[in-house]
RODO-649669 format. One record per residue (C-alpha): residue in one letter; chain; z negated, x, y negated; residue number from 1. Coordinates in steps of 0.001 Angstrom, whole numbers, padded with zeros to 6 digits. Example, Ala and Ser with C-alpha at 12.3 -4.5 7.8 and 13.67 -1.06 7.14 Angstrom:
  r  c        Z        X        Y    k
  A  A  -007800   012300   004500    1
  S  A  -007140   013670   001060    2
***
This chain:
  r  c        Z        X        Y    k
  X  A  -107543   217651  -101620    1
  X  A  -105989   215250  -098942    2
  X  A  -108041   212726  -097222    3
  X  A  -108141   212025  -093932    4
  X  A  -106180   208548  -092388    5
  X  A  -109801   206999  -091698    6
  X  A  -110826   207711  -094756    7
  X  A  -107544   206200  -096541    8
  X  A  -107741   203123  -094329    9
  X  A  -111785   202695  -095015   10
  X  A  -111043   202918  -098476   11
  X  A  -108125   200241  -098663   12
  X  A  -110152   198293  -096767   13
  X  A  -112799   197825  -099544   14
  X  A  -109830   197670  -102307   15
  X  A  -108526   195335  -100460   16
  X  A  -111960   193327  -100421   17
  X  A  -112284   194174  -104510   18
  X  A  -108953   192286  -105050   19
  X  A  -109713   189144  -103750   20
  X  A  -112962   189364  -105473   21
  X  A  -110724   189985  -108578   22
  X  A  -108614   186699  -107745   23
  X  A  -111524   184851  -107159   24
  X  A  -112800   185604  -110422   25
  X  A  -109474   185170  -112427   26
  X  A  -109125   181504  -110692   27
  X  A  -113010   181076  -111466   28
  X  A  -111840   181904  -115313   29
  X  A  -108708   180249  -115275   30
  X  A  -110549   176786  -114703   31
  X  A  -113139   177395  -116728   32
  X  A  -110137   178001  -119582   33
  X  A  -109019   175105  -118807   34
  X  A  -112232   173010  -118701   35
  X  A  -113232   174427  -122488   36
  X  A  -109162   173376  -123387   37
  X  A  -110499   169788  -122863   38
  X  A  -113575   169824  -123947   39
  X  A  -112224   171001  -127094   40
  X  A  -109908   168553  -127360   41
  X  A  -112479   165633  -126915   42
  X  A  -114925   167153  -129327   43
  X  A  -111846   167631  -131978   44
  X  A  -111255   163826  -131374   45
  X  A  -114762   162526  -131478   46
  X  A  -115426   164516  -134657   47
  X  A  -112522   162493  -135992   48
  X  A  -113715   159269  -135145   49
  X  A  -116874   159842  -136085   50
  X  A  -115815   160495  -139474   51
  X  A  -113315   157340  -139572   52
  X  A  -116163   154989  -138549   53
  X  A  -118740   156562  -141018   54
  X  A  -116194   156432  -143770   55
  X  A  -115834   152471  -142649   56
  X  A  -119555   152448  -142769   57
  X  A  -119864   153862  -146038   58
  X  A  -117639   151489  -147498   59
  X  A  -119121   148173  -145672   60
  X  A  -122788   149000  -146875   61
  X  A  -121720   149155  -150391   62
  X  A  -120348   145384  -149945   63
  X  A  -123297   144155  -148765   64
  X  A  -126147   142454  -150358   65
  X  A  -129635   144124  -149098   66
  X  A  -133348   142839  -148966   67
  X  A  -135576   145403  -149997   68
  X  A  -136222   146356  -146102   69
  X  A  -133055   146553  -145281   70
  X  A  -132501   148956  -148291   71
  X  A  -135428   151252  -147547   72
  X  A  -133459   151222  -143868   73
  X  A  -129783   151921  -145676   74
  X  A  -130919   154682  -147582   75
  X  A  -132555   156142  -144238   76
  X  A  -129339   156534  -142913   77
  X  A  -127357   157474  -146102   78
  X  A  -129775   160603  -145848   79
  X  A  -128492   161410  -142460   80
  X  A  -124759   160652  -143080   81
  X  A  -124527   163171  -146388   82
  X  A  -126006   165681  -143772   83
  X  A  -122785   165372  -140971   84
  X  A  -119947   166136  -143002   85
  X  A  -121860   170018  -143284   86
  X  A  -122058   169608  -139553   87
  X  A  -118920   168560  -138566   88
  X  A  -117431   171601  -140244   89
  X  A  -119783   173783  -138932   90
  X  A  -118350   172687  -135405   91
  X  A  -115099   172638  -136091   92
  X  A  -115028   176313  -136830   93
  X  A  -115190   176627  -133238   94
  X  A  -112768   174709  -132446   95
  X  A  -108619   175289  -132730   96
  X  A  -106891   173829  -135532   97
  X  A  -103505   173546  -136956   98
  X  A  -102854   176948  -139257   99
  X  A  -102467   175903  -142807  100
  X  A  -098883   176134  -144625  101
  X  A  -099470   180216  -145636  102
  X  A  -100534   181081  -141819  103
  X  A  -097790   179224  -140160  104
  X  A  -095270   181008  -142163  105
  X  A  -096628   184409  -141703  106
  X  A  -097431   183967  -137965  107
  X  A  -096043   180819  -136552  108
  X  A  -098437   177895  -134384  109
  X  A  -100419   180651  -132697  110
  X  A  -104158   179924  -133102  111
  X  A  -106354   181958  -134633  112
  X  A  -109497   180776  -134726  113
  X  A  -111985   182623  -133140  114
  X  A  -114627   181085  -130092  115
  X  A  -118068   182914  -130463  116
  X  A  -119915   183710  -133361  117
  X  A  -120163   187544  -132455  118
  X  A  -116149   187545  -132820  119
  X  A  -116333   185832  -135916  120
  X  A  -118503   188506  -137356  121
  X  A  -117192   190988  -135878  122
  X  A  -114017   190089  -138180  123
  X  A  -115730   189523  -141332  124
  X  A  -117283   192947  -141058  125
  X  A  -114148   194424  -140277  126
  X  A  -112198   192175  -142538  127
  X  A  -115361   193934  -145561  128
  X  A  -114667   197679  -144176  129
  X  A  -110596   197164  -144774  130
  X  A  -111477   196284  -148010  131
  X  A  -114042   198802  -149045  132
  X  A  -111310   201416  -147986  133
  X  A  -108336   200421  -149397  134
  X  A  -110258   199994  -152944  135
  X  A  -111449   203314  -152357  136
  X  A  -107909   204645  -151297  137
  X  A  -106446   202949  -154524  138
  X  A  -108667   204520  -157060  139
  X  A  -108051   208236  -155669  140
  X  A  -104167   207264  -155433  141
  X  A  -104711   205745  -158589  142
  X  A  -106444   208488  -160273  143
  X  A  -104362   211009  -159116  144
  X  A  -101068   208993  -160807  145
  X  A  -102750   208908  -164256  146
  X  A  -103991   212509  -164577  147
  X  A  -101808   214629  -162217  148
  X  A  -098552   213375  -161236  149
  X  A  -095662   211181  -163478  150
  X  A  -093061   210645  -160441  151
  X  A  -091365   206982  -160440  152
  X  A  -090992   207742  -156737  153
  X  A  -095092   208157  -156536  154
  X  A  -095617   204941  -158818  155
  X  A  -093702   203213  -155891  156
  X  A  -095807   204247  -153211  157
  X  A  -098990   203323  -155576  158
  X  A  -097075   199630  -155941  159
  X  A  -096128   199588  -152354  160
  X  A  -099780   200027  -151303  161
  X  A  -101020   197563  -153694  162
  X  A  -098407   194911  -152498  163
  X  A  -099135   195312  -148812  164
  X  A  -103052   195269  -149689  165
  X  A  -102643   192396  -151592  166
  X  A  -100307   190595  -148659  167
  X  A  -102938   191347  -145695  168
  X  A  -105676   190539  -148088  169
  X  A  -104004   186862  -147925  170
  X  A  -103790   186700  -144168  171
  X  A  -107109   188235  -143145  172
  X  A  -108915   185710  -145890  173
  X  A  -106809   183006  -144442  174
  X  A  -107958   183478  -141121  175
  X  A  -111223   184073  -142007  176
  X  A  -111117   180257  -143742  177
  X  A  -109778   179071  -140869  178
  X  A  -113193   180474  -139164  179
  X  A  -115619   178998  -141385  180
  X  A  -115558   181082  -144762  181
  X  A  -116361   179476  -147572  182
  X  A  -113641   181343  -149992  183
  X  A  -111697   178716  -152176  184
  X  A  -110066   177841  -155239  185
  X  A  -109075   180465  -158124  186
  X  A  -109866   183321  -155985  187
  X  A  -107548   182513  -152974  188
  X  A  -105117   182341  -155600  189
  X  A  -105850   185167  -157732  190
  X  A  -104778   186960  -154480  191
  X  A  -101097   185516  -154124  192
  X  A  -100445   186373  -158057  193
  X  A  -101846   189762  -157710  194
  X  A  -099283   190171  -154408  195
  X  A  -096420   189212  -156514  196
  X  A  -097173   190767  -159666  197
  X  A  -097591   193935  -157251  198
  X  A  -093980   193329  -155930  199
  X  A  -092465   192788  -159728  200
  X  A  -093863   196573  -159969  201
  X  A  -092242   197880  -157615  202
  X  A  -089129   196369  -158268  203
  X  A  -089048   197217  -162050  204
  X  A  -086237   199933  -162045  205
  X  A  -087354   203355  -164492  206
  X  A  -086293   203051  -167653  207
  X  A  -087685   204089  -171078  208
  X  A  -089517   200343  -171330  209
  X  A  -091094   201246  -167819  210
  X  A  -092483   204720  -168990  211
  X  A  -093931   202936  -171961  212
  X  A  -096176   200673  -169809  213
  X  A  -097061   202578  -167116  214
  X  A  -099635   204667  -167955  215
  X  A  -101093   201373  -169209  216
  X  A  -100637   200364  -165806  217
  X  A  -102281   202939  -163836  218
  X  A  -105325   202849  -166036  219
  X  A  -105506   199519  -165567  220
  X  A  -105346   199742  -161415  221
  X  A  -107438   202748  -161676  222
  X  A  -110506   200402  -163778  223
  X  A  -110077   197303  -161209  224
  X  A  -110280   199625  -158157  225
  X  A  -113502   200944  -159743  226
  X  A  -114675   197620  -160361  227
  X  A  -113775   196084  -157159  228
  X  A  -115604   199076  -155510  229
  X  A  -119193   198019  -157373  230
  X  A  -118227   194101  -156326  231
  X  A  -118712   195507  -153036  232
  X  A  -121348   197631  -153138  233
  X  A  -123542   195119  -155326  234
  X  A  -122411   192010  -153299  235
  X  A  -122714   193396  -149682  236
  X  A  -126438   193753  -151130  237
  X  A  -126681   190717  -152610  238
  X  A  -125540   188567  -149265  239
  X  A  -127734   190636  -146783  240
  X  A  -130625   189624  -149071  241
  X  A  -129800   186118  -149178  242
  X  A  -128572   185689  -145783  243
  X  A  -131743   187194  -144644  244
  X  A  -134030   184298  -146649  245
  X  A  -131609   181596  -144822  246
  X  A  -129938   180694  -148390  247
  X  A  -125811   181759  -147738  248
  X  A  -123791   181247  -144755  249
  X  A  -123395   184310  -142342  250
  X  A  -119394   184095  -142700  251
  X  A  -119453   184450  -146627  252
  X  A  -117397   187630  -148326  253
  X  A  -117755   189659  -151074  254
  X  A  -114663   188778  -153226  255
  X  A  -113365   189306  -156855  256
  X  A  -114935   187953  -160032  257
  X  A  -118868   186707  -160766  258
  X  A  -119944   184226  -158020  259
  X  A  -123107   182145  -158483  260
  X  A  -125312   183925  -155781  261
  X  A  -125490   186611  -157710  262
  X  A  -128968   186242  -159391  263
  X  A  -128644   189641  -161496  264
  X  A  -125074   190024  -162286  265
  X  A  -125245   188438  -165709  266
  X  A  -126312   191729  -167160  267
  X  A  -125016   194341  -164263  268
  X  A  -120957   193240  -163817  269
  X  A  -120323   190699  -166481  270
  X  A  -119490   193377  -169136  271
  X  A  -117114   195135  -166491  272
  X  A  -115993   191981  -165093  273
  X  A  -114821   190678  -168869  274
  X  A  -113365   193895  -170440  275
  X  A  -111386   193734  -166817  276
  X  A  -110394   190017  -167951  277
  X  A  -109475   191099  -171859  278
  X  A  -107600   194130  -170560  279
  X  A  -105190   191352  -168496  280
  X  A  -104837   189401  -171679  281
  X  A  -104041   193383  -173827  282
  X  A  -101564   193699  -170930  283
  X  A  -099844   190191  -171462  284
  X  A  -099046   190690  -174757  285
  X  A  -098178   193805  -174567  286
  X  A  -095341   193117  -172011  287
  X  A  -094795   189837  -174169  288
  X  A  -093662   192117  -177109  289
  X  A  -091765   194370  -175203  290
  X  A  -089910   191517  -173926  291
  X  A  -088701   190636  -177427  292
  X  A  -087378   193758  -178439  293
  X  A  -083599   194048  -178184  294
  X  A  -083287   196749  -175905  295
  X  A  -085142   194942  -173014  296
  X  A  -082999   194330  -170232  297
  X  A  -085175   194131  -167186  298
  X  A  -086551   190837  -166029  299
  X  A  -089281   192338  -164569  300
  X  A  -091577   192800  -168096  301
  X  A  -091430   188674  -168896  302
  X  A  -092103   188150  -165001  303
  X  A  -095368   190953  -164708  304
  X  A  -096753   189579  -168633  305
  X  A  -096496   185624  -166873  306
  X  A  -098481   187423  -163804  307
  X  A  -100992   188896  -166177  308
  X  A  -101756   186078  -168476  309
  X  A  -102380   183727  -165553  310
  X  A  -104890   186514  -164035  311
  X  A  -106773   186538  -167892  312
  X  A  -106536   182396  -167659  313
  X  A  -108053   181790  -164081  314
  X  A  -110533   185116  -164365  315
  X  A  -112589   184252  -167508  316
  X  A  -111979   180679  -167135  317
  X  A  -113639   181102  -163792  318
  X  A  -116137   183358  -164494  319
  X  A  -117584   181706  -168020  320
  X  A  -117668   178585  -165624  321
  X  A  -119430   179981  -162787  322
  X  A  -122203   181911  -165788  323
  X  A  -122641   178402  -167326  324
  X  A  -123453   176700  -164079  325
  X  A  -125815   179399  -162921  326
  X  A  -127457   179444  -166560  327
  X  A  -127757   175360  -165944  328
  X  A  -129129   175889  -162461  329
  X  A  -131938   178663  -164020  330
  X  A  -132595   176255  -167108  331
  X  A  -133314   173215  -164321  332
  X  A  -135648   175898  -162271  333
  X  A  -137734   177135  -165050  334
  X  A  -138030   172780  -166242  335
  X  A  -139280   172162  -162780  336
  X  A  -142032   174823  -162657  337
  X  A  -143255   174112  -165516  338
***
């Protein structure tokens, strides 16, 4: 239905008066982008001095001779220092910083690091849900390989999924770093191996050495898709609790393997964790053998039994050092109460 002229002109009038609200605003948020560019800035380069001159500190107290006052006043302030370096990292996961080597690669300068605390966890979660579903998607796909179907062409599609899983696995963890998680060491890694030895997969052309191993395969990816789906569902409990007493940092992740939080896990993942581990190792050698039989052509069986045997090295190195600090830790607990 047509409107009236009056009526058109009444009503550009107050659009008219909405869009120079909107410019105000935009101008209003423009500065204020601009204000928080600088502010950043300065608290990026404070944070750095202060570390400089407490480093300087550090190393002029311990070249000093003390009276016993001045000692009592020293350790004082050691107290406080061993508390900033927590601190400063705290703040600077609000504040940009450059990408590391992997993230500049894979997306350039751009800055990812996220400003409020709500964003931050709004990625984690989302970053946990991914996960959950792809797990979940690669046990069905997985299951479905081993019992039902024997295609090369669907063993591709299992190894293409796996790859690409494994590859935004990588970014999303590297962001999330960059934002404050706490994920380091073997199982960043673990991740990168797992991506390639995905890729070798895929690659390795069918052939009678293939069909030999990949049922072997597929059970395998079937049993660490099963696994990685009770890592989730145990740890997701595990952190609420924990985060709820005040004792783990809101931005930590479920991820592979036995971490030292877990206060029950000796006796509930362990045994699936380390068959998981041996299985790796079975793997290895099994490729290993293949390898040195005369009709092995492909390249691909020495590459994916390297891959494996550096999974079974950094898993159950990792884990049996993770179980002996947490047995440590309980043995120190239980000598303290008593």
């Amino acid at each position: 239905m047509s409107q009236s002229l009056p009526a058109i002109l009444e009503e550009w009038k107050c659009m008219d008066e909405q869009y120079q609200n909107i410019q105000d605003t935009y101008k209003i948020y423009v500065q204020k982008l601009d204000e928080i560019s600088k502010l950043q800035s300065s608290c990026s380069a404070s944070i750095s001095n202060q570390r400089r001159r407490l480093k300087e500190m550090t190393q002029s107290i311990k070249s000093n001779d003390l009276t016993a006052e001045e000692a009592k006043s020293i350790e004082e302030m050691n107290g406080k220092i061993k508390t900033r370096p927590n601190i400063f990292l705290e703040m600077e996961s609000f504040l940009p910083k450059k990408n590391g080597i992997y993230l500049n690669l894979v997306l350039g300068s751009v800055n990812v690091t996220l400003l409020s605390k709500q964003a931050k966890f709004a990625y984690k979660d989302e970053y946990e849900k991914f996960k959950l579903c792809l797990t979940v998607i690669l046990l069905v796909f997985s299951f479905i390989c081993y019992f039902f179907i024997n295609f090369r062409f669907v063993d591709a599609i299992l190894n293409f999924l796996l790859v690409w899983y494994y590859c935004t696995l990588t970014i999303r963890e590297s962001v999330l770093i960059t934002n404050g998680s706490r994920i380091k060491g073997w199982w960043v890694f673990h991740h990168y191996i797992s991506t390639f030895l995905s890729g070798v997969m895929l690659t390795w052309p069918d052939g009678h050495l293939y069909k030999v191993f990949r049922n072997q395969f597929i059970a395998y990816s079937l049993y660490q898709s099963f696994v990685q789906c009770l890592q989730c569902y145990y740890q997701s409990g595990c952190l609420y609790r924990l985060r709820a007493l005040g004792e783990r940092h809101n931005m930590d992740l479920t991820m592979e393997g036995f971490q030292s939080w877990m206060w029950r896990g000796l006796t509930f993942l362990l045994p699936f964790l380390f068959f998981g581990h041996f299985w790796q190792l079975f793997n290895s050698l099994s490729l290993f053998g293949m390898a040195k039989l005369p009709d092995c052509k492909e390249w691909q069986v020495l590459a994916c039994g390297l891959c494996f045997l550096i999974l079974f090295t950094g898993n159950f190195f990792t884990t049996v050092a993770v179980v002996r600090h947490k047995i440590k830790s309980k043995n120190e607990t239980k000598a303290k109460n008593q």
